[in-house]
N, C-alpha and C positions, 0 to 999 in steps of 0.2 A: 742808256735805259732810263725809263721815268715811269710815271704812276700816274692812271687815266682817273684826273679830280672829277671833272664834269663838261656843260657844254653850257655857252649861253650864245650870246647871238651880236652883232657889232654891225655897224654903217658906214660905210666908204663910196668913195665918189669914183665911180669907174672910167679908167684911163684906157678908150679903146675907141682910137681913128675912126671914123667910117661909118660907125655903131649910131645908132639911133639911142642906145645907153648911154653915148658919150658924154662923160661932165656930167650925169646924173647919178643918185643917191641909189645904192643897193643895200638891202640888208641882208646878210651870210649868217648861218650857222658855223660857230667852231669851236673849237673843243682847247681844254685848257690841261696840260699834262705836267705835272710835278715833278722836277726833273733834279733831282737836290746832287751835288757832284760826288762821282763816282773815284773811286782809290784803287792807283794799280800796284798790287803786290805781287806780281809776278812776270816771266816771259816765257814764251814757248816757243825752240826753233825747228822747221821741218823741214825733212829732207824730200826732195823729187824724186823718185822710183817708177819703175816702169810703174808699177800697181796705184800709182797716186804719190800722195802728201803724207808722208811718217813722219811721226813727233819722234824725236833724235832725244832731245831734253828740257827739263823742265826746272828752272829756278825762281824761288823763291824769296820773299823779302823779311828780313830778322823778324819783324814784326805783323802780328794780323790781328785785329779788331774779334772782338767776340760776336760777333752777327756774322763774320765770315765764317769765322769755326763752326759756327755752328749748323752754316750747309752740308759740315762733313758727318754729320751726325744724326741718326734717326730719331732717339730720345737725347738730348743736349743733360738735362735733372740728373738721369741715372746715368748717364757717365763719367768718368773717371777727366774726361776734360785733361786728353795728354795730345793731344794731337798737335803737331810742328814742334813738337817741345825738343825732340833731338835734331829736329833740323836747326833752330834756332842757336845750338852747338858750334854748327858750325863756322856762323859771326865771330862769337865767344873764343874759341881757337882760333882767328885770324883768317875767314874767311877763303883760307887757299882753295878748298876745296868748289867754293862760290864760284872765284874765278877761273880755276879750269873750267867748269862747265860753260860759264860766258865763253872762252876761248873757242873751246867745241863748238858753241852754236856757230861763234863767227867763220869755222874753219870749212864747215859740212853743209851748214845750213843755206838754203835761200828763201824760205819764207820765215817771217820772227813775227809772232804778234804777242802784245801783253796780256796778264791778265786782270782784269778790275772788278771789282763789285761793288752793288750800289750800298749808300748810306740808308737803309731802310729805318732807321731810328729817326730820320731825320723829316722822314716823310708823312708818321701821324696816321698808319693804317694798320696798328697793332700787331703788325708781324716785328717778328728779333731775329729773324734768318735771312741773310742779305741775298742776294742774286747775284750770280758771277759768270760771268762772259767772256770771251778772247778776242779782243780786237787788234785787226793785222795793222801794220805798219808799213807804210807807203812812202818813197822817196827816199832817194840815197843807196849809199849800198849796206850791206848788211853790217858791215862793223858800224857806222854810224846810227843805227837802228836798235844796235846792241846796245849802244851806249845810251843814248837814248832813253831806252827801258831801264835800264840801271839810274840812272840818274832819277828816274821820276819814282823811284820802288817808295812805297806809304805817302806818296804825295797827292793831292787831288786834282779830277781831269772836271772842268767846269764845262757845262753843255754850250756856253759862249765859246769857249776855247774851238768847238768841233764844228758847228754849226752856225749859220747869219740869217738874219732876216731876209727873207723873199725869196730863199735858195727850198728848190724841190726836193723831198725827202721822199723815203719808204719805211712805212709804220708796220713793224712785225708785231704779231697777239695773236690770242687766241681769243675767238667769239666766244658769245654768251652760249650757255649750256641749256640746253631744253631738253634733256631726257630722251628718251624713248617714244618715238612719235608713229601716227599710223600715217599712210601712206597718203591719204587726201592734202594733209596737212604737210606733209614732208614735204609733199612732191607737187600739190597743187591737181593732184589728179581730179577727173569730173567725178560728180556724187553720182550713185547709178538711181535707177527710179525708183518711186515709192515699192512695187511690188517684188523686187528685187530678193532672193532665196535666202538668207543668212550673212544680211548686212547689206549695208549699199557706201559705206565709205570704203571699197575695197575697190582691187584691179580685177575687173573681171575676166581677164585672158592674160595668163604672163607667158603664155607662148605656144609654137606650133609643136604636134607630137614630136619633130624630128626636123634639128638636132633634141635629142632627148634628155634638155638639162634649161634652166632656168637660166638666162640670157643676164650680164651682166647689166645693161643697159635697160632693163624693167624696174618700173619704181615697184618697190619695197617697203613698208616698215622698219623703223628702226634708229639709230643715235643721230638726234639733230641737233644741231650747235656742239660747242666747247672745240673747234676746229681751229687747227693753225693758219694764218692769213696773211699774205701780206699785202698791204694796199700803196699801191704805186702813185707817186706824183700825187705828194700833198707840199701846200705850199706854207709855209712859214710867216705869219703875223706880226707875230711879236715876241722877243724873248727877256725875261726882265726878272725879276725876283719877286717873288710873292710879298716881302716884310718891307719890300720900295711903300713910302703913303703915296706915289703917284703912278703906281703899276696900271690903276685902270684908266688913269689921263692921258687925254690925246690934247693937239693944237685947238681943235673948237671945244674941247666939253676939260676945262682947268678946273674942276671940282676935285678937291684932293679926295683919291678914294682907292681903293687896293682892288686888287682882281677879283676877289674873295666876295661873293655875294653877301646880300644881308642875309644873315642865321646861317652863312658857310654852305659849299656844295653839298648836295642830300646826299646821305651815307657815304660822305667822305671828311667833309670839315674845311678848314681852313689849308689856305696853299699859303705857308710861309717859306719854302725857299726858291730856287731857280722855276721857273716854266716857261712850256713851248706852248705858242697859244696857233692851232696847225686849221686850214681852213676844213670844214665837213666835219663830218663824223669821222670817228675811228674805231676797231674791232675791241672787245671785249668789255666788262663790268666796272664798274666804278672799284677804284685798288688795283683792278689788272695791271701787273707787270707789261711795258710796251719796250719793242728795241726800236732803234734810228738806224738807217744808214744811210750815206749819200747815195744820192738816184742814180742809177745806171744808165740812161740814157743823156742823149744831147739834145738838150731844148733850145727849139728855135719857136715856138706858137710864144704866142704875144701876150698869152695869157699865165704861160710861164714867168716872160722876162720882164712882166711889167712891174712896178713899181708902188706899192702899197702902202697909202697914207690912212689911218682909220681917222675916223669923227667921231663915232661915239661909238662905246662899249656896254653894255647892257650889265650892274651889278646888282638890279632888282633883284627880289627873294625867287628862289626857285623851287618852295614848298608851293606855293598859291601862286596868283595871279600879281605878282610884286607891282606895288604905286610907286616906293620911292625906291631912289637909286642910294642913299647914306642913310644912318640913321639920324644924323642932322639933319635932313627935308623931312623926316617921317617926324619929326619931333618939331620942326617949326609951323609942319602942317596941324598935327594932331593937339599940338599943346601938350602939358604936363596930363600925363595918364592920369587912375586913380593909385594903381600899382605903385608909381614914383613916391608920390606922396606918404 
């Protein structure tokens, strides 16, 4: 999981045979996502049934962070603040009860995945309630899986550890929220003419007398954005740490200088830990919550498996029209302000 900072935009020399592109300079819009590592405190094992996938059991780790607690909780203030408190008993006693349930999962079980949540204190977007997810566990067999999760219980899962440069992901979110919309707008529908009876941004036939019922497939007014989304085959740039001083350096542009625009991404700030810097846009608002997963599919286009060296990275201001890219060009250019003084 990460945290959608902003977008600026980068130059690379495109690697494509044949192309009349080839050996020549593009500039790409992409987007830079906050990806600060995630802690797993837990694992889940599920059973096969005819009916699906049943969760069998769930263990927990002695320890949980206060921003995880606090996803269990509607007002965190007015509570009593007891939650895992007798589970955590169960360490304190010698854990037997711990590992029978490990036992159980590895006996019953065939799917195990952990559970983690992200470091949202670490991220800088004024939430204290972390986000928590199950990611399955792949290879081997199920007692090696087990163990596995056990071993890594309050330890951190770093987005290097899961993820590489120039490998295709799928970016889960949810789009930007616009309210309640009319129909022209939602749906792109035509304006009707000037003389038109009681409005003209409307549909003016949503259907024939019979079937006697309004057709799923006629645009309507109503909720546009804040949808769930996922976007297939984004490719991966760069993954680096926001507090590197050489996160925004490439091999032609050695200007020491951080991802971080001048005056920080608008309505997000500064990216000081891990980030994925993912080619295009991505779904929802600056702070949105995004998940990762490996791509589903088998990429053979060349545009997947090629090889991606950038040039330059664009740290200009992204309030205005930015001149310089550090604030040492802005300060060699401009001289001593009157403000310094």
């Amino acid at each position: 999981m990460g945290y959608k900072a902003g977008m600026t935009h980068i130059v690379r020399d495109l690697e494509r045979p044949g192309s009349k592109m080839n050996k020549k300079e593009i500039v790409e819009a992409v987007t830079i996502i906050e990806t600060p590592p995630m802690v797993i405190v837990g694992v889940v094992g599920y059973v096969a049934t005819p009916r699906g996938l049943r969760a069998l059991t769930t263990v927990w780790a002695e320890h949980l962070s206060e921003e995880a607690k606090r996803r269990f909780y509607k007002n965190w203030y007015r509570s009593k603040k007891k939650a895992f408190t007798q589970y955590a008993k169960k360490y304190a006693e010698g854990a037997k009860d711990v590992t029978r349930e490990l036992e159980r999962i590895k006996k019953y079980c065939s799917v195990v995945r952990v559970i983690a949540h992200t470091q949202v204190g670490k991220a800088h977007i004024g939430q204290k309630k972390a986000h928590i997810m199950e990611i399955q566990l792949n290879g081997g067999d199920v007692a090696a899986k087990v163990d596995y999760a056990r071993e890594h219980f309050e330890k951190e899962v770093t987005i290097s550890a899961v993820f590489e440069q120039d490998e295709m992901i799928d970016v889960i979110g949810t789009t930007k929220g616009h309210g309640f919309e009319g129909v022209t707008h939602r749906w792109g529908t035509k304006k009707l003419p000037r003389k038109t009876h009681r409005g003209l941004r409307k549909v003016a036939c949503i259907g024939a007398w019979h079937p006697s019922r309004v057709m799923y497939s006629v645009p309507r007014a109503g909720q546009r954005g804040y949808h769930r989304r996922t976007e297939l085959n984004k490719k991966i740039y760069r993954i680096d740490n926001g507090s590197n001083p050489k996160s925004g350096c490439t091999e032609f542009d050695i200007t020491d200088k951080t991802i971080t625009p001048m005056g920080g991404f608008p309505h997000y700030g500064s990216v000081t830990e891990d980030f994925l810097m993912v080619k295009g846009g991505v779904a929802g608002s600056r702070k949105r919550v995004l998940t990762f997963r490996k791509s589903l599919q088998v990429h053979t286009k060349r545009s997947a498996l090629e090889k991606v060296s950038l040039k330059f990275i664009d740290t200009s201001s992204k309030f205005g029209h930015g001149r310089f890219q550090t604030p040492a060009e802005k300060h060699q250019f401009m001289g001593t302000l009157k403000k310094d003084l």
